[in-house]
C-alpha positions as CSV (number, residue, x, y, z in Angstrom):
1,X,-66.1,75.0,27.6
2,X,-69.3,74.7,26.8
3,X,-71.1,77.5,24.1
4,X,-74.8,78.2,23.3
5,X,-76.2,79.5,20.8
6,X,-79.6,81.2,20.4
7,X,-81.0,81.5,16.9
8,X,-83.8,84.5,16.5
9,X,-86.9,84.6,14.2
10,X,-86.6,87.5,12.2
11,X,-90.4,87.7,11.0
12,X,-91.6,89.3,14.7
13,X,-93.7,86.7,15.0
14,X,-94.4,86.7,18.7
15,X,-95.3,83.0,18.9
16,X,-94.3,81.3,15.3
17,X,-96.0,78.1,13.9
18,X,-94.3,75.9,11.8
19,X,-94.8,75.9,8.0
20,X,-94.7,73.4,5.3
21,X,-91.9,75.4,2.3
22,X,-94.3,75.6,-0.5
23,X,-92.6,73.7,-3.2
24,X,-91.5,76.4,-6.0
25,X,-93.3,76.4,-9.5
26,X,-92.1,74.5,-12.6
27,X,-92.1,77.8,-14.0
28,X,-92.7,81.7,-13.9
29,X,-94.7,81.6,-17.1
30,X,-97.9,83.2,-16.7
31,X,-97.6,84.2,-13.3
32,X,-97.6,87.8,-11.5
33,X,-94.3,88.5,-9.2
34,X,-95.2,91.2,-6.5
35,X,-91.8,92.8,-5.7
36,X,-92.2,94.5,-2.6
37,X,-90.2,97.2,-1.1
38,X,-89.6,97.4,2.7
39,X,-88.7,100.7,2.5
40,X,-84.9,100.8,3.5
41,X,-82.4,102.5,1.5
42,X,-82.1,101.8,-1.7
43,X,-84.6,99.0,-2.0
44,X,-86.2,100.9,-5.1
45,X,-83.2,100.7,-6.7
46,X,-83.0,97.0,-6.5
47,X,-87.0,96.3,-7.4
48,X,-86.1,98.7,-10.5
49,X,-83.7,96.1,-11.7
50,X,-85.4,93.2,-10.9
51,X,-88.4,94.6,-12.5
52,X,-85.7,95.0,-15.7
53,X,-85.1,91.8,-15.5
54,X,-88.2,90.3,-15.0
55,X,-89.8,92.3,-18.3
56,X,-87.0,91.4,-20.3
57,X,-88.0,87.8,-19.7
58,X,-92.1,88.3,-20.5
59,X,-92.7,88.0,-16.4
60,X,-95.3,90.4,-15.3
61,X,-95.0,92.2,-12.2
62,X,-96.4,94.5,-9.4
63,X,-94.8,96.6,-7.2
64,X,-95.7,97.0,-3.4
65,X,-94.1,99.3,-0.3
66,X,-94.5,98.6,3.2
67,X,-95.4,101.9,4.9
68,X,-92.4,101.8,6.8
69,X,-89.2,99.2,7.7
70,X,-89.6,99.3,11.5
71,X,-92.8,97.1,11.5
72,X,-94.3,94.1,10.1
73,X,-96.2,94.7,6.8
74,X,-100.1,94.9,7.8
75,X,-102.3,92.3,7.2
76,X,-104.1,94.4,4.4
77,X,-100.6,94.5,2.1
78,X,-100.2,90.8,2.8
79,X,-103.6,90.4,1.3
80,X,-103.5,92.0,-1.7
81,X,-100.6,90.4,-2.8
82,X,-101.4,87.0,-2.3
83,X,-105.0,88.0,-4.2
84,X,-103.3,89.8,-7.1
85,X,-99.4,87.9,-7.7
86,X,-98.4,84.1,-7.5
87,X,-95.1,85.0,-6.3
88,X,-93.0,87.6,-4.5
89,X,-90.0,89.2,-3.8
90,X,-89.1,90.6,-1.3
91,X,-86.5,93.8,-1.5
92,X,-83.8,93.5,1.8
93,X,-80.9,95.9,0.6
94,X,-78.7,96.0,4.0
């Protein structure tokens, strides 16, 4: 019996291009970490500790929102944090 399988992109991308993984930094120091929230229950709660966590180490952070979970950030967000943090975090709490 023969079985396939179809894997889904989750980023809605209706026709996705293929990325090089940017390698990660030797370290955090000095950098911003935007820590956004995608709005689903609970995701505030998670950032608030991170964000704990992050301070407690000297890390500075920001803090974004999409407008809602049912849709892609817009282009504007995405934008802003790549001008104003180095790294990010992104808050999934299902």
């Amino acid at each position: 019996m023969s079985t396939t399988i179809k894997l889904r992109d989750p980023t809605a991308e209706s026709s996705p291009t293929r990325r090089a993984r940017l390698a990660p930094p030797p370290s955090i120091d000095g950098k911003t970490v935007a820590l956004m929230d995608i709005g689903k229950s609970r995701g505030a709660e998670f950032i608030d500790r991170l964000e704990g966590h992050f301070r407690k180490a000297g890390v500075a952070t920001r803090r974004y929102r999409k407008p809602t979970n049912t849709k892609v950030a817009p282009i504007a967000l995405m934008q802003q944090i790549a001008a104003e943090a180095q790294l990010a975090v992104i808050a999934l709490s299902d």
